[in-house]
C-alpha positions in Angstrom: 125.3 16.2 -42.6 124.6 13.2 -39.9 122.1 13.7 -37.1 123.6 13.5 -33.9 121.7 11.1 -31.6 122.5 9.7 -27.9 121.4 6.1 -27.9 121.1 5.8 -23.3 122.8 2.2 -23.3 126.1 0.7 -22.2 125.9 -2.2 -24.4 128.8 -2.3 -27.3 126.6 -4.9 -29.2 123.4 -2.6 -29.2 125.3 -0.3 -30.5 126.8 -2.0 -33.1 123.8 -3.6 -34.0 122.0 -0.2 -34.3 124.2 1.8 -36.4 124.4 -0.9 -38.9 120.6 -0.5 -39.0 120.7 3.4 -39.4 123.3 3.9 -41.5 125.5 6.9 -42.0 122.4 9.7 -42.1 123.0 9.4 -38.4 126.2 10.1 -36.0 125.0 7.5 -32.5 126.6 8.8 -29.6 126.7 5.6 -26.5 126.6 6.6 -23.0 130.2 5.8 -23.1 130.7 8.6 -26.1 128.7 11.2 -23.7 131.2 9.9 -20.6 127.9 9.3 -18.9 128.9 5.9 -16.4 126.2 5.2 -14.4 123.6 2.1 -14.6 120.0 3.8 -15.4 117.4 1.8 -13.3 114.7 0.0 -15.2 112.5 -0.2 -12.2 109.4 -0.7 -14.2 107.3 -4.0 -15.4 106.8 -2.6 -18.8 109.2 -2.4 -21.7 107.2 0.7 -22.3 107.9 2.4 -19.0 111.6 1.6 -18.6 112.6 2.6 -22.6 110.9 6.1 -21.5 112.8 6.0 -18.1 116.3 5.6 -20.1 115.7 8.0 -22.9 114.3 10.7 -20.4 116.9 10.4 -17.9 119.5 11.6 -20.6 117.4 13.7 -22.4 117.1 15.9 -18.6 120.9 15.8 -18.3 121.8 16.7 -21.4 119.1 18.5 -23.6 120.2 16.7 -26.7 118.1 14.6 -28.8 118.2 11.0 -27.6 116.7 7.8 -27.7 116.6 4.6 -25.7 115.2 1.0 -25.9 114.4 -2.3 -24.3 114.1 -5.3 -25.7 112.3 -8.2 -24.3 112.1 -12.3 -24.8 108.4 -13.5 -23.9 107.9 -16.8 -24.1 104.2 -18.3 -24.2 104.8 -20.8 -21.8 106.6 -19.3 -19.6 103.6 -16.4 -18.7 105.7 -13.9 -21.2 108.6 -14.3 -19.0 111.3 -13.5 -19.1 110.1 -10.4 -20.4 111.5 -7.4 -19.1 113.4 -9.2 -16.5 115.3 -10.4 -19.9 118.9 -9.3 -19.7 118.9 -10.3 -15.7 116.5 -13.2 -15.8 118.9 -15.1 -13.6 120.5 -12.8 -11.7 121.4 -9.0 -11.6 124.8 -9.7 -13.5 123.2 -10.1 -16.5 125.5 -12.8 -17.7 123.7 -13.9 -21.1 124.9 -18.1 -20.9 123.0 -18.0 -17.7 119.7 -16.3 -18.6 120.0 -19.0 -21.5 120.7 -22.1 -19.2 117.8 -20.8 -17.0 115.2 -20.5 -19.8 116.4 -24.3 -21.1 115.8 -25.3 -17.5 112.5 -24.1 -17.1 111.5 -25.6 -20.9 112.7 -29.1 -20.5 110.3 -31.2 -21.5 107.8 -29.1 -23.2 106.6 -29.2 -26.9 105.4 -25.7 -27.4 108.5 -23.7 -27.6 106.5 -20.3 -29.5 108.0 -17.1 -28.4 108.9 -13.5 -29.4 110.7 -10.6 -29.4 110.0 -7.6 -28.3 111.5 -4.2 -28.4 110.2 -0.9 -27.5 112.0 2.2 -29.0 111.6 5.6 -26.8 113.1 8.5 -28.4 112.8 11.8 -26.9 113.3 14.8 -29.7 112.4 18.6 -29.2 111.2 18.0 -25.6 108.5 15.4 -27.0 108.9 11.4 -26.9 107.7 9.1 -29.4 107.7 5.6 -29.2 107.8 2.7 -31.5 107.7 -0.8 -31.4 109.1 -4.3 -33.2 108.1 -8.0 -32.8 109.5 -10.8 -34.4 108.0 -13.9 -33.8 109.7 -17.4 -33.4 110.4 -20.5 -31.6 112.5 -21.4 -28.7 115.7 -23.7 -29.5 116.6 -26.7 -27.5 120.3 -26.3 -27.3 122.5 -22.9 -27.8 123.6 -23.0 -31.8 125.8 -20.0 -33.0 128.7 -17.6 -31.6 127.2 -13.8 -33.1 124.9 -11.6 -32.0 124.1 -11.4 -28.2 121.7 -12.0 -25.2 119.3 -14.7 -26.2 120.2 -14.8 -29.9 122.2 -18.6 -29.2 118.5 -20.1 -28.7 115.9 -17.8 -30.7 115.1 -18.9 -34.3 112.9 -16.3 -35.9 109.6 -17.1 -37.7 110.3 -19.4 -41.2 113.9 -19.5 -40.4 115.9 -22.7 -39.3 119.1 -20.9 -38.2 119.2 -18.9 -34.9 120.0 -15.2 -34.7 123.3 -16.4 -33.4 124.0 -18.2 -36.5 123.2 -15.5 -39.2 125.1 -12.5 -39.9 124.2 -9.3 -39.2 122.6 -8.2 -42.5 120.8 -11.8 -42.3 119.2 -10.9 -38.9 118.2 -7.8 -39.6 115.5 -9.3 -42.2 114.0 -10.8 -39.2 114.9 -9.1 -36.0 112.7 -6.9 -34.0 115.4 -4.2 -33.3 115.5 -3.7 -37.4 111.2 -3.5 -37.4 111.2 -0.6 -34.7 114.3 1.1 -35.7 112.8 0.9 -39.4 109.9 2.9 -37.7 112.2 5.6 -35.8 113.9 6.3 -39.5 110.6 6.9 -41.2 109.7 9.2 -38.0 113.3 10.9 -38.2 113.3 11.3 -42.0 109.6 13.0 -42.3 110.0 15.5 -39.9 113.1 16.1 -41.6 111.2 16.7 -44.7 108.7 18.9 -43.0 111.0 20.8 -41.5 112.5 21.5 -44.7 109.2 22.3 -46.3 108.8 24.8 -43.5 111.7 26.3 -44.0 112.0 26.8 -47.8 108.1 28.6 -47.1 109.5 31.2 -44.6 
């Protein structure tokens, strides 16, 4: 039987993106799923901080098992920015061809395009949270390339790759991608303390 899991985001593609990750040992359960329509605020200037903010907001509302995440693009030169200001980096519609034209903008002209990804998983289980995190290193595009994924997938081209994310298929980015290294993580969390459980139980 699936473990039943609210993942606190709006966003379709995360959630696609996740359950291919997870599989079918899990039944993900969107903010939509839970008719839960308000924005959560990510008021913090950690990754950290605003993943906990999400996944605790739901898990006090609801009581269910639940996890949330954020995901940030830090570029070297750029400070780390955008960073958690990622998905409304140029403005608080958080329209993803702008973010991209903005980042372009601000790296016209420069050489050292290094950057990475980061996500921060927070999942709150049994009234504790746990987090976990996934990097995926890479380099910074010059021009948009690529019609999947989402956010800044048109312009990111992960470590020893000469594609973008945008430009591979799902199964393709998840050899790379950040979201598959901390989700990776979560599973092997998920799947031992179902095994300890189990050994618990079979003891009593």
């Amino acid at each position: 039987m699936s473990q039943a899991l609210i993942f606190a985001t709006h966003n379709e593609n995360k959630v696609k993106e996740v359950c291919s990750l997870l599989g079918t040992d899990y039944d993900i359960l969107s903010l939509r799923e839970i008719a839960y329509l308000d924005d959560i605020p990510e008021p913090y200037d950690t990754l950290e901080a605003n993943a906990r903010e999400k996944s605790s907001v739901i898990y006090r509302l609801t009581g269910r098992n639940c996890f949330s995440e954020d995901t940030g693009l830090e570029i070297q030169v750029l400070g780390g920015r955008p960073g958690v200001l990622s998905a409304r980096y140029a403005g608080p519609g958080k329209v993803a061809k702008d973010n991209i034209a903005k980042v372009l903008s601000e790296m016209t002209g420069i050489e050292d395009r290094s950057a990475r990804f980061r996500t921060v998983i927070s999942l709150f289980i049994g009234g504790e949270e746990y987090q976990f995190e996934g990097v995926c290193t890479g380099r910074i595009a010059r021009e948009p390339k690529g019609d999947e994924g989402f956010g800044y997938d048109p312009i990111f081209k992960p470590t020893g790759a000469e594609k973008t994310f945008a430009q591979m298929t799902m199964s393709e980015k998840a050899l790379h991608s950040h979201r598959a290294r901390a989700f990776e993580k979560l599973t092997s969390f998920l799947q031992e303390r179902i095994k300890s459980a189990d050994h618990a139980q079979s003891k009593s």
